[in-house]
C-alpha positions, 0 to 999 in steps of 0.5 A: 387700812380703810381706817386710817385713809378716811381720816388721813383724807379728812385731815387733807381735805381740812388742810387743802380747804383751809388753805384756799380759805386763807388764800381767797381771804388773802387777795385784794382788789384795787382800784384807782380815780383820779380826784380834781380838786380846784381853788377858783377865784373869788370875790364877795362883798356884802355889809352888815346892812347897820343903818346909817342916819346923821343929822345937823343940829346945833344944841347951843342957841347962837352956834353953827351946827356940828358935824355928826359921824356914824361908825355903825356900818361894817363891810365884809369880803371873801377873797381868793387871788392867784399868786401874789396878785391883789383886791382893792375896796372902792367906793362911791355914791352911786345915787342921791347927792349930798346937800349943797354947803355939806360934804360927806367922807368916809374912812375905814378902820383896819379890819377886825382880827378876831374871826378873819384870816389872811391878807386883810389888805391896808385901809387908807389913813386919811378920810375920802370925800364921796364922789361919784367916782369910785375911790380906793378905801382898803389896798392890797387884799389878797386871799383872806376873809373877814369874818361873818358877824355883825362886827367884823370887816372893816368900820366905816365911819361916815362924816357928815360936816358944812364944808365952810361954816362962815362962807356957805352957811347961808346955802344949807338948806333944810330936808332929808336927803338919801344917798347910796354909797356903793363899795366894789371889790375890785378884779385882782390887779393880775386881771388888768 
């Protein structure tokens, strides 16, 4: 009898501890956090810092000078608004002046698609005179960005004319002049 009770024991031994195994390998632990996750608004603006240097000459003895344009300067924003509300590009001169008898104007072209996403806005179509004052260059931005590189955002072409050639070319004065021009990406219109 002793013979067959040791190995009916080991037999329930093994059986019992296998099941304890499979019962401990069995249970499982949870746990719970709760994640926040937030989307701020934001606005970032920042240009490719291209050089921008125009100058009035005449290459013809007998002519006026000719107007010059410079489209090297590109400007990149980084966007994030509530809903449907939206941003607007303005710029101004902020410093200097532009020399008597010239005018300086500005005109963005529509930005660049190949490293942008998202309401890119409208550019206006029809170049401004730089003032003092800030003017909208871009409306209707919602979230969206405009790409990092160099060449991406929105060109600026700067003008730089005599205003009347015939009646205050006498005015223009020889020099160099520096002037800041400034651009804003305004607070979102749900903000007004």
């Amino acid at each position: 009898m002793k013979r067959f009770f040791r190995p009916f024991f080991i037999f329930t031994l093994l059986f019992v501890w296998r099941g304890m195994l499979l019962q401990v390998s069995a249970q499982n632990w949870v746990a719970g956090q709760n994640v926040t996750l937030n989307v701020n608004d934001y606005a970032l603006i920042a240009t490719n810092n291209a050089p921008v240097s125009m100058s009035l000459t005449s290459a013809t003895a007998g002519a006026a000078v000719t107007q010059v344009s410079n489209s090297s300067l590109y400007v990149k924003i980084s966007s994030r608004v509530p809903g449907n509300t939206r941003r607007q590009i303005t710029a101004r001169i902020s410093s200097g002046s532009v020399p008597t008898a010239t005018t300086l104007t500005l005109l963005p072209a529509a930005c660049t698609t190949t490293n942008s996403g998202g309401v890119l806005g409208t550019p206006i179509s029809s170049a401004i005179t730089l003032t003092g004052s800030d003017q909208p260059i871009v409306n209707q931005i919602g979230t969206c960005y405009t790409g990092a590189g160099n060449t991406d955002g929105y060109q600026i072409t700067f003008t730089w004319r005599v205003v009347n050639p015939t009646t205050s070319y006498q005015q223009l004065a020889s020099g160099s002049y520096n002037v800041t021009v400034v651009f804003t990406l305004t607070a979102h219109d749900g903000n007004n």
